[in-house]
C-alpha positions as CSV (number, residue, x, y, z in Angstrom):
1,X,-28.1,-27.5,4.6
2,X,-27.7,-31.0,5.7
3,X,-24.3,-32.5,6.1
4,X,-25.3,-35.3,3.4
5,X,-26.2,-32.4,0.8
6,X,-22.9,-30.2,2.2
7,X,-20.9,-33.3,0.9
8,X,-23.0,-33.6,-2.2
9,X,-21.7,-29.8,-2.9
10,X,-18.5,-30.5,-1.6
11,X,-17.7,-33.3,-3.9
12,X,-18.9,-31.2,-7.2
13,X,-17.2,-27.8,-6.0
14,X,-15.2,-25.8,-8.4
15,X,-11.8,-25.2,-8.4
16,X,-12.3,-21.6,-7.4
17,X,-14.7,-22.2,-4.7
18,X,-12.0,-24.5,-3.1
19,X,-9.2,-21.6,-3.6
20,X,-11.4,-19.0,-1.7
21,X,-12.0,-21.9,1.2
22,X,-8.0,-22.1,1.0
23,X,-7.6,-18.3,1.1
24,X,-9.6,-17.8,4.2
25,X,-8.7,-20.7,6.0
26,X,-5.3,-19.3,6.1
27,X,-6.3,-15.6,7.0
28,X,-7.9,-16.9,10.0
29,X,-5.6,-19.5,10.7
30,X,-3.0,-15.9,11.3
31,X,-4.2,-15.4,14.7
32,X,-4.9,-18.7,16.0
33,X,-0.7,-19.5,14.4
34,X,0.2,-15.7,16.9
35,X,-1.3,-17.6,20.0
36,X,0.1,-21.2,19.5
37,X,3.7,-19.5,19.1
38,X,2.9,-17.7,22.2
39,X,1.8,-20.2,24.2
40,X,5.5,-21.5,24.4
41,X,6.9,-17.8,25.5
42,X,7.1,-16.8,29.1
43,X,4.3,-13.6,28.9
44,X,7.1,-11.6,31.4
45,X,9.7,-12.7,28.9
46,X,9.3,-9.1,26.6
47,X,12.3,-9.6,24.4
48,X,11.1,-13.6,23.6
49,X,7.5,-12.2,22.6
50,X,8.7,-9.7,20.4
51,X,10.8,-12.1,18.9
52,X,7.6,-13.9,18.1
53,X,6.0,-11.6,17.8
54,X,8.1,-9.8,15.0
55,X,8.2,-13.7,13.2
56,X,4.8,-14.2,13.3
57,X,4.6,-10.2,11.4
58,X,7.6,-11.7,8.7
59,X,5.2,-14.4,8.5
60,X,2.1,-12.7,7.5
61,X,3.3,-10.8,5.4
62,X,5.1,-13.6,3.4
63,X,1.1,-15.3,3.1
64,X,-0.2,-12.0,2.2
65,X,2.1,-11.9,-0.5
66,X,1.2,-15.2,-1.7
67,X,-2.5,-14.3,-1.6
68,X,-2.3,-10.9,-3.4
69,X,-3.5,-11.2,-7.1
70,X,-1.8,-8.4,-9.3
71,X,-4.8,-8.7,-11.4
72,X,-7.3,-8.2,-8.9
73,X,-9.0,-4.5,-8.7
74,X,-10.1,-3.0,-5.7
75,X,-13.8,-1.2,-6.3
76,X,-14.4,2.0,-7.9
77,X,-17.4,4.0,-7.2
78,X,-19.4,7.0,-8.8
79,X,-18.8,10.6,-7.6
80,X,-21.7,10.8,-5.9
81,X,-20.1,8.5,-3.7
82,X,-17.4,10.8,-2.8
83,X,-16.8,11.5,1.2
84,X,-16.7,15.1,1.6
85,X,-14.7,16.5,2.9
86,X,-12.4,13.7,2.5
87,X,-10.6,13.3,5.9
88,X,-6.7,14.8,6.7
89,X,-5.1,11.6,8.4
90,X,-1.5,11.7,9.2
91,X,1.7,11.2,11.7
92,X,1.2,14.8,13.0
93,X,-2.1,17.2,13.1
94,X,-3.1,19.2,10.5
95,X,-1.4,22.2,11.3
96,X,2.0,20.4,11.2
97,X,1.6,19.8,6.9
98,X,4.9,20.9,5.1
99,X,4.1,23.6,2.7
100,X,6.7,22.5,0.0
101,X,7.7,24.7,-3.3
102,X,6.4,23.0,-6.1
103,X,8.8,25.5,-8.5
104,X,12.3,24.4,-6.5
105,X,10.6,20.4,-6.4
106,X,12.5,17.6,-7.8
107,X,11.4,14.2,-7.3
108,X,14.5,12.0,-7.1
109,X,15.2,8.7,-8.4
110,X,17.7,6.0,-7.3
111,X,18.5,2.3,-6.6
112,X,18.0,0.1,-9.4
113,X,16.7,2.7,-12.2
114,X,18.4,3.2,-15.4
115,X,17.3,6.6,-16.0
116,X,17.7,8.3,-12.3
117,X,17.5,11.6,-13.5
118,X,14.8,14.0,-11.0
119,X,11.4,15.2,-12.4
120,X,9.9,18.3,-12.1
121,X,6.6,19.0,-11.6
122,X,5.5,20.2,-15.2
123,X,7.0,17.2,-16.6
124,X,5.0,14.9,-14.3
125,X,2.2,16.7,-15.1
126,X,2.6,16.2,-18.9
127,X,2.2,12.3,-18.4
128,X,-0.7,10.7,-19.6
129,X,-3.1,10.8,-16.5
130,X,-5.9,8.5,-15.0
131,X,-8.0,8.8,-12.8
132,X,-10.0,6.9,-10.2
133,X,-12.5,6.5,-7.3
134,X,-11.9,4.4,-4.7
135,X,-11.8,3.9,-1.0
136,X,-9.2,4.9,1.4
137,X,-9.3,2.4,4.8
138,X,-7.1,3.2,7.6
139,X,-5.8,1.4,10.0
140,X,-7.3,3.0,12.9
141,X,-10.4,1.8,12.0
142,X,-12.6,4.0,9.7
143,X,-12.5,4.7,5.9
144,X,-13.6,7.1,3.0
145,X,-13.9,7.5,-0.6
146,X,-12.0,10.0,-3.1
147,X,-10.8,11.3,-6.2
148,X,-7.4,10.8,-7.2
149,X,-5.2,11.3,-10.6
150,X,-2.3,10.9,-11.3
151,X,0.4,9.2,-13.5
152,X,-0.1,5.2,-13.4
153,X,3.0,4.1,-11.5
154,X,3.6,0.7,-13.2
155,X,3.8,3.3,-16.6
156,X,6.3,5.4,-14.6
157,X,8.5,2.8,-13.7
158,X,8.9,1.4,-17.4
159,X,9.5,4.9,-18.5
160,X,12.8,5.4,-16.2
161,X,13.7,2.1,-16.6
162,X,13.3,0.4,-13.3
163,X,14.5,-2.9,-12.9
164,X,11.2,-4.5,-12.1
165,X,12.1,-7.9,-11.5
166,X,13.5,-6.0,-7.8
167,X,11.3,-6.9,-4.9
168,X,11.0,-3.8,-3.2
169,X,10.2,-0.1,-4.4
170,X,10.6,2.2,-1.1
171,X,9.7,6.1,-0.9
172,X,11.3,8.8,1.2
173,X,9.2,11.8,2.1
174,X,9.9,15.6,2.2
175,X,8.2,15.6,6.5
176,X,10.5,12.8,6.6
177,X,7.7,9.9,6.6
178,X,9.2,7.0,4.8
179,X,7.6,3.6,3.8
180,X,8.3,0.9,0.9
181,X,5.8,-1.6,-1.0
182,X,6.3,-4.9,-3.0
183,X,6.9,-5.0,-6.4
184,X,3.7,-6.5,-7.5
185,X,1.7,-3.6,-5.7
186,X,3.6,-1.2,-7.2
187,X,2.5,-2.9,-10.7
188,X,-1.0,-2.7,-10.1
189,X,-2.9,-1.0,-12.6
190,X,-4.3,1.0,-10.0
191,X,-1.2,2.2,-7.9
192,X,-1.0,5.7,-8.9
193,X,1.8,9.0,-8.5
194,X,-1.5,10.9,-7.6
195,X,-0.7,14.6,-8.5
196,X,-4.5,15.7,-8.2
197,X,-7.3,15.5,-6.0
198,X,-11.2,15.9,-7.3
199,X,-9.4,17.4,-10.8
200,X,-7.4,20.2,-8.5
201,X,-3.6,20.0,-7.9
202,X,-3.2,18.1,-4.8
203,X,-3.7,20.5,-1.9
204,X,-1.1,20.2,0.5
205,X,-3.1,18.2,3.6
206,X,-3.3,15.3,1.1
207,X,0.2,15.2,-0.1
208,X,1.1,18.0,-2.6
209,X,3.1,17.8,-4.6
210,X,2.6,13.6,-4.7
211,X,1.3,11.0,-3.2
212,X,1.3,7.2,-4.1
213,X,-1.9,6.3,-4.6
214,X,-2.7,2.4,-3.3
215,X,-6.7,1.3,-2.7
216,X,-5.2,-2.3,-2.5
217,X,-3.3,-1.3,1.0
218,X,-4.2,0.5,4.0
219,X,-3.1,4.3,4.5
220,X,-0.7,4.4,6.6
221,X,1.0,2.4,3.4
222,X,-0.1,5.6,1.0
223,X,2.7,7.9,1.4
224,X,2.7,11.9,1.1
225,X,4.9,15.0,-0.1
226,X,6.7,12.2,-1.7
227,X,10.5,13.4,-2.8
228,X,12.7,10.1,-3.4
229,X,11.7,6.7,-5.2
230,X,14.1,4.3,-5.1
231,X,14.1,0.5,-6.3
232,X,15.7,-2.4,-4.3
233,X,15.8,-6.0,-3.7
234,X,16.5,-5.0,0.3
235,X,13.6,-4.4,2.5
236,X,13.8,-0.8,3.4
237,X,11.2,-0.9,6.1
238,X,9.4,2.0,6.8
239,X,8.2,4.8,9.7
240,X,5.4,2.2,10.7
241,X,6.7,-0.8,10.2
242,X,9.7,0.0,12.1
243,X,7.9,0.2,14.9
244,X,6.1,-3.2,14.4
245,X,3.1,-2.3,12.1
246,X,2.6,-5.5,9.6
247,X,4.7,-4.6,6.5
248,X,2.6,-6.2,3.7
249,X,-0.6,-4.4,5.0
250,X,-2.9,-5.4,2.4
251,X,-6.7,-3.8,2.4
């Protein structure tokens, strides 16, 4: 394309063409921000590029917050495109999953949630479920695609009465994983309390008795053997992003 046809295009482009243009320039504009920052930081100068380092992380995630659209689905795929068998990924090897009690489980509530009372399994289980196919991508680098169902978590929240005008909604976990996620993810239609994996009760590799279901994050941000929700308007953090993984970690 010429430059005198690219201006043509340019001049007639539609609103949401320009957004997307907007979009990426900024999530490529991340990196190129990390080195300019750094370029004024003595390299032998560890607790001045951390410093930067963790700003330019704050950063990040404040533009990926801006960025995510609620509305926005992640894909869905057929059965057939199931990975099997879908993969074990975790802090600790396989042989280190918790084997929890589903008949002594509660699943507690606190923080800014009217009715905190704790759930039991068969009363989870009587929700209205749905299901979905979609693609789990992890951090490290590779990705796969399963089965999950489960209780819609934007339905849970209403029914207990979270205050969802909060900003935060963090988890605590019974191998004592923790993590916490935005409002607006938690909100999306497709966030789910998954208590099932391909139509069985979630084996225990993949999180029995629950896991939050998120194909608009990266694993790590999926968390397992779930045993405490709580709501917040202060960051709780998490096991990774603790130790310096990006907080928002959008997929």
């Amino acid at each position: 394309m010429s430059n005198k046809m690219g201006g043509s295009f340019l001049a007639h482009r539609t609103p949401q063409v320009a957004n997307l243009e907007r979009r990426l320039f900024l999530k490529r504009g991340l990196s190129v921000g990390a080195l300019a920052l750094l370029a004024g930081c003595e390299l032998t100068d560890a607790e001045s590029v951390q410093k930067v380092l963790w700003a330019m992380s704050g950063w990040n995630d404040r533009v990926q917050d801006w960025l995510f659209d609620p509305s926005r689905l992640a894909p869905e795929f057929p059965e057939s495109r199931i990975t099997r068998p879908f993969p074990f990924n975790g802090y600790y090897s396989e042989s280190e999953v918790p084997v929890i009690d589903g008949t002594d489980y509660r699943l507690e509530l606190g923080g800014m949630i009217r009715d905190a009372k704790p759930w039991r399994l068969p009363e989870l289980y009587a929700l209205p479920q749905v299901s979905q196919v979609t693609r789990h991508i992890c951090v490290e680098g590779w990705s796969a695609i399963g089965k999950w169902s489960g209780v819609r978590f934007s339905d849970f929240l209403q029914r207990v009465g979270a205050d969802t005008t909060a900003k935060y909604v963090g988890f605590q976990c019974a191998d004592d994983y923790s993590t916490s996620i935005d409002m607006a993810t938690a909100l999306h239609p497709q966030t789910l309390l998954a208590l099932r994996y391909a139509d069985e009760i979630l084996p225990p590799k993949y999180g029995f008795p629950m896991k939050l279901r998120m194909p608009t994050k990266l694993g790590f941000k999926n968390p397992k053997h779930i045993a405490a929700i709580f709501v917040t308007n202060e960051n709780p953090g998490g096991y990774w992003e603790d130790k310096g993984y990006n907080w928002f970690s959008g997929s």
